[in-house]
N, C-alpha and C positions, 0 to 999 in steps of 0.2 A: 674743374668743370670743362668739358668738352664745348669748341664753337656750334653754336647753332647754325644746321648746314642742314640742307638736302640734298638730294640727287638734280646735275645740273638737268633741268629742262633741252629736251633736243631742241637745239635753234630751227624755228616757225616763224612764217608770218600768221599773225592771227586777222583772220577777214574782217572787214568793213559790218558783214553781218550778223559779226561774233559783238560787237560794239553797241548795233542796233538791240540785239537780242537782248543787251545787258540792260538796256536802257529800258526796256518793256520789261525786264525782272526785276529792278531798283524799284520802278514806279510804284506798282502795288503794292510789293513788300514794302515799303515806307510807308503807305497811308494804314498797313495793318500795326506794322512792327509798334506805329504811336504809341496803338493802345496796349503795347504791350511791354514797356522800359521795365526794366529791373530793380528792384529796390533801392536804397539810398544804401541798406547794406549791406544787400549781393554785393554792389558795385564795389563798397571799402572793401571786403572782403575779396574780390576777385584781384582787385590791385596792389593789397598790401602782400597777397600770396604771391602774383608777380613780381613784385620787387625782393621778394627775400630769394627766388628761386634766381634770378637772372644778376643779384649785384654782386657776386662774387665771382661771373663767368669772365677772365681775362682776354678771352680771342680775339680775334682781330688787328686792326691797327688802324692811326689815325688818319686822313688824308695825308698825304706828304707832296703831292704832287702842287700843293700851295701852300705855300709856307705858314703861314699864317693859323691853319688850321691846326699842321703838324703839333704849334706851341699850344696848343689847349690841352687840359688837363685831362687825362684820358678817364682817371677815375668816374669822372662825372655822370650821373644816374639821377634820370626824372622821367616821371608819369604823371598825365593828366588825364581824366575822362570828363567831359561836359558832355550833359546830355540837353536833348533837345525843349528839352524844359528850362534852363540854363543853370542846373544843378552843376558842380565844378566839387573834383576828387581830382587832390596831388597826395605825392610822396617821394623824398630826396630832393632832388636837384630839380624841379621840374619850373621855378622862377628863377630861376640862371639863365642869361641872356646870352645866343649864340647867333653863328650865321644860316640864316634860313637854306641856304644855297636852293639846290633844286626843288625843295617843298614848296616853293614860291610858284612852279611851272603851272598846275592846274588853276590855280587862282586867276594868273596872267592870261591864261587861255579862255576861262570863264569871261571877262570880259568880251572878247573879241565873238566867242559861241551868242553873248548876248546884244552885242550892237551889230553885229555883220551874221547872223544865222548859224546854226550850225553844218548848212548846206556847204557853205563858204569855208568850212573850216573844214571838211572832209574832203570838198575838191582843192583847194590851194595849198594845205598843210598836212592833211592826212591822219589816220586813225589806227594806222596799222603796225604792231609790233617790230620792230628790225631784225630781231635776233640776235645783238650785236650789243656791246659795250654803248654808253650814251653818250660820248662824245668822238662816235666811230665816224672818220672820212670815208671809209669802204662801204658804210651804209647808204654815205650820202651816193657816192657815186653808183652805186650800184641800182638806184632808182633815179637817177639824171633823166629819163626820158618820160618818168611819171610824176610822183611828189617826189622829189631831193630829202626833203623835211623826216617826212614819212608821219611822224604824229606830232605832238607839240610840248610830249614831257621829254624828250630826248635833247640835247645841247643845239642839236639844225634847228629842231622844229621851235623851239624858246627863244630862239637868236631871232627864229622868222616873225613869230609872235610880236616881240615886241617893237620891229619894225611897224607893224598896222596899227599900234594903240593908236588913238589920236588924243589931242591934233597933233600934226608933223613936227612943230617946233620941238626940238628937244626939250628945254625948260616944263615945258606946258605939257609933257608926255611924260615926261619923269611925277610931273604930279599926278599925274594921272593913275600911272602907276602906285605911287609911293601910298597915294588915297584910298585905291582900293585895297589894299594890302591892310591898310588903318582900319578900317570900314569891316572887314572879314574877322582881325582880331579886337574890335571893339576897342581900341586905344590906339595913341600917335607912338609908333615904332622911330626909332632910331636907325641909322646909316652908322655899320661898324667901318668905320674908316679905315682900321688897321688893315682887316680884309679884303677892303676895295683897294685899296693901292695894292696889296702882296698880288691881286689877283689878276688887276689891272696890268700888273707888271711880270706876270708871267702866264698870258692868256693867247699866247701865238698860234697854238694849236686853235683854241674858238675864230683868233682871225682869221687862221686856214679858212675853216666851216661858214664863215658873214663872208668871205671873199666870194666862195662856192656858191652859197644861196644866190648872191646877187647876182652872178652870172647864167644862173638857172633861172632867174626873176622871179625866185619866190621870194626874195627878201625885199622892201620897199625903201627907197630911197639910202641911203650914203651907210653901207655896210658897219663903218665906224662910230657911226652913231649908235645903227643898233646894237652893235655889241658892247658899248660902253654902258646901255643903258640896262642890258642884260646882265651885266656884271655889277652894277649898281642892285638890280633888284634881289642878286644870289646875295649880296653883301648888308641884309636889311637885318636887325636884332630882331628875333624872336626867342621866346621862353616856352615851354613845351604844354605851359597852361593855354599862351598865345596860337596854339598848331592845333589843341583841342579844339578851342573858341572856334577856331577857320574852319575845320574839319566840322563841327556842329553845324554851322554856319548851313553847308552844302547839306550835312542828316536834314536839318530841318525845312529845306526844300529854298534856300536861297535867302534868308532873314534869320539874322544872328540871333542865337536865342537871349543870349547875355545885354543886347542893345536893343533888340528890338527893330534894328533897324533894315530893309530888305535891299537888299546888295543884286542877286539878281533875281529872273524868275525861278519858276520849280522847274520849267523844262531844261534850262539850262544846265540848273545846279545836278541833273541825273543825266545829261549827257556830260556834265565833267566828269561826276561819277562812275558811268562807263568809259571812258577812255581811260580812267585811272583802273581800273579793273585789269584792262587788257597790258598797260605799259606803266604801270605806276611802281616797279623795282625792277626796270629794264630788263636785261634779260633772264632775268631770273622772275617775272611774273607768274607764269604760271606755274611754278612749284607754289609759288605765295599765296594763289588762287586757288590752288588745289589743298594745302595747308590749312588756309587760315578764310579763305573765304570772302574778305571783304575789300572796296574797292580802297588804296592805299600810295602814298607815294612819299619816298625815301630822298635823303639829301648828304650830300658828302659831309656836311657839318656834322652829322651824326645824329640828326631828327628825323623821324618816321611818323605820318596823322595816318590813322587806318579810319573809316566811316562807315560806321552802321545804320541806313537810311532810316529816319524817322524815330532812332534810339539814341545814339551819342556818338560820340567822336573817340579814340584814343589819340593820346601822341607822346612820344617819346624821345628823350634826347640821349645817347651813349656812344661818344665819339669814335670807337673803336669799330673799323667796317670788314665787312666780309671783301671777297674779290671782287663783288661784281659795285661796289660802293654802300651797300648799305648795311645800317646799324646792327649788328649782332645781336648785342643784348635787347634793342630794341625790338628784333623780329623775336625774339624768344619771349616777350612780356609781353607782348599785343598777341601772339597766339595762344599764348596759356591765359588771361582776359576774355576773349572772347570764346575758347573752350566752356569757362566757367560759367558767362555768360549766358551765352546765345549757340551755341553747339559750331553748325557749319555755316556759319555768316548768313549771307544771303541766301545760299541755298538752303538753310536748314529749313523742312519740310515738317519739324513738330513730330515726327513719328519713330 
């Protein structure tokens, strides 16, 4: 089987008003999409179809650029869908415990969308795509005179993120972090330790970028902190049932459907959902938006949560990643899913 690959996307920036826009098309579509979830066995059906078509595609490869990653098993293959009902569909590998890496960025940024506005998070971090690799210095530099960041799912704008959580103490930021992360997948996560040292210990290029912010003052207080804390939160166990539950989390408009518990509001939870739209598989989003439709964001571990406002969550764990970092097998089982599904994601117009 051939890598699941499109045609690269010409590097854009996408406006500020492409984000707005997104966020005014999630809203309604979610309050309809409710009444309208899928059966208990569309769903088995659309996933166990997924799984038989995508577990045998060997392309890609694993991160290598951190050690840690590279030794994980590449075979590894798992799918989850929780809907917003808190119905839960696995198959293969998908309670095998990995590193969250950047699937953790929307989440982190949802807090801060909901204690400091989302005004605050457009002017001081930004919403707009780079065009560029997610841990590019040419991105950062190349808007030094506006947002440095640019948005908050790229390596600038996550380093920047989690400079503002509060409060300042580190100790008392880490929980901060660590809780809402708990909070989103409805159970107390672990810290892969293995990972945080490999990563800790070869993250010189991220200290480029917290040295950069800080001198731009988008970054708050002692660059080292926040990128210790930002390598802490990439290094957090999750299982692909755990990326559904978080992904549901935001479908169901900010209150886990599995807990019950409400993490943030609904305006929130659809403006993280728009910014994941527009930068949620770096620069290759909009092939992924023009593909598959929904708003989504991928991590070097090899987990992908895609979100179908007001219906359910997918996510996926398969280490092996395309160029641009993400899962392969992963992007080939969330698009043939919600083909089966739901047609064109959020755009599907029923017609």
């Amino acid at each position: 089987m051939t890598a699941y690959a499109r045609p690269a996307p010409r590097a854009r920036r996408t406006r500020t008003a492409l984000v707005c826009a997104l966020a005014l098309l999630i809203g309604p579509w979610s309050a309809q999409a409710a009444t309208d979830i899928p059966s208990q066995a569309r769903i088995k059906a659309a996933v166990d179809k997924a799984y038989a078509a995508a577990k045998d595609n060997t392309a890609g490869k694993n991160a290598d650029y951190i050690p840690a990653l590279a030794e994980v098993p590449s075979g590894l293959f798992g799918i989850a869908v929780v809907t917003v009902q808190g119905k839960v569909y696995t198959i293969g590998d998908a309670g095998v415990e990995f590193a969250i890496e950047s699937v953790s960025k929307p989440f982190a940024a949802s807090w801060v969308i909901e204690k400091k506005g989302e005004q605050w998070l457009e002017d001081k971090i930004g919403v707009n795509q780079t065009g560029m690799p997610f841990n590019s210095i040419l991105a950062l530099e190349a808007h030094a005179q506006t947002k440095p960041a640019m948005n908050p799912l790229v390596n600038a704008g996550a380093i920047a993120i989690d400079s503002w959580i509060e409060p300042a103490e580190p100790a008392a930021r880490w929980a901060t972090i660590s809780q809402l992360m708990n909070d989103y997948a409805g159970r107390t996560l672990s810290l892969n330790q293995v990972v945080y040292e490999s990563e800790a210990g070869s993250n010189e290029h991220n200290r480029a970028i917290a040295r950069l912010l800080k001198g731009y003052g988008t970054l708050d207080g002692d660059p080292e902190v926040a990128l210790d804390l930002y390598t802490r939160q990439c290094s957090i166990n999750v299982t692909a049932k755990d990326l559904a539950v978080m992904g549901a989390t935001l479908a169901n408009g900010g209150s886990n459907p599995v807990t019950g518990k409400r993490i943030v509001g609904s305006d929130t939870a659809e403006r993280t959902l728009a910014v994941m739209s527009t930068t949620g598989l770096y620069e290759t989003t909009g092939a992924w938006t023009w593909n598959v439709g929904l708003p989504a964001k991928s991590g070097v571990g090899g987990g992908i949560v895609a979100v179908a406002p007001g219906k359910f969550a997918i996510a996926t764990f398969a280490p092996p990643l395309d160029e641009a970092g993400n899962s392969v097998k992963g992007q080939q089982a969330i698009e043939s899913i919600v083909r089966e599904l739901i047609g064109a994601g959020v755009f599907e117009t029923g017609h």
